[in-house]
C-alpha positions in Angstrom: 30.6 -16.1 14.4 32.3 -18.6 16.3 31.3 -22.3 17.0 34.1 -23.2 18.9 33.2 -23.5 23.1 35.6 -21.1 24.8 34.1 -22.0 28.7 35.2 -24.4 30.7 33.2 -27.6 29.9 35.5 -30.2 32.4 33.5 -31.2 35.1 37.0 -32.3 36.6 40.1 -30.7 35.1 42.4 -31.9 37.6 41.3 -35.8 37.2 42.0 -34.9 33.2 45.2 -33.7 33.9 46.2 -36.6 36.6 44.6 -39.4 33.5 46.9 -37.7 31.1 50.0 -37.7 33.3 49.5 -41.4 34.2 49.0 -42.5 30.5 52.3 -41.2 29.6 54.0 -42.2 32.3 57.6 -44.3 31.8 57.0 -43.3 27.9 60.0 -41.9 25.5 59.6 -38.4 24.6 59.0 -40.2 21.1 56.0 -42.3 22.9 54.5 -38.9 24.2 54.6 -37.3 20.7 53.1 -40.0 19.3 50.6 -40.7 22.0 49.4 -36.9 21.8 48.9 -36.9 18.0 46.8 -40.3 18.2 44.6 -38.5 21.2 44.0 -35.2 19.5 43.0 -37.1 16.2 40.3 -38.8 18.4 39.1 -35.8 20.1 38.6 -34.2 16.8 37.1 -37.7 15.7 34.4 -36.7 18.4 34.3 -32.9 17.4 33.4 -33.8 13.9 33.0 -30.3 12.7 36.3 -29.1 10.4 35.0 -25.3 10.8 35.2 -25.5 14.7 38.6 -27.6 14.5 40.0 -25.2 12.1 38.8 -22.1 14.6 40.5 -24.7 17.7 43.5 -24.8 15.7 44.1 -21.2 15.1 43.4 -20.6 18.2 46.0 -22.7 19.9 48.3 -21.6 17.6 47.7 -17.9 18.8 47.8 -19.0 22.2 51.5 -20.4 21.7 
């Protein structure tokens, strides 16, 4: 059984999407890269649970 949330949980995606564009604004494609792998390591931080991560993972590499 899965443990990973597959609803939407944003309250406001688009102010999400409008905080990530801004962060990475007038950064090197290198900067992004290393910006994303620094956010994603502290979302999972928050997460916490390696069974849902691993089920997030899988799943985003499915979806790609």
């Amino acid at each position: 059984m899965s443990k990973m949330i597959t609803t939407p949980q944003l309250q406001d995606p688009d102010l999400l999407y409008e905080q990530l564009l801004d962060a990475q604004q007038d950064m090197t494609p290198e900067q992004v890269q290393d910006f994303s792998a620094r956010l994603i390591l502290l979302l999972a931080n928050q997460i916490g649970d390696a069974a849902v991560l691993g089920e997030c993972i899988q799943a985003a590499r499915e979806a790609g």
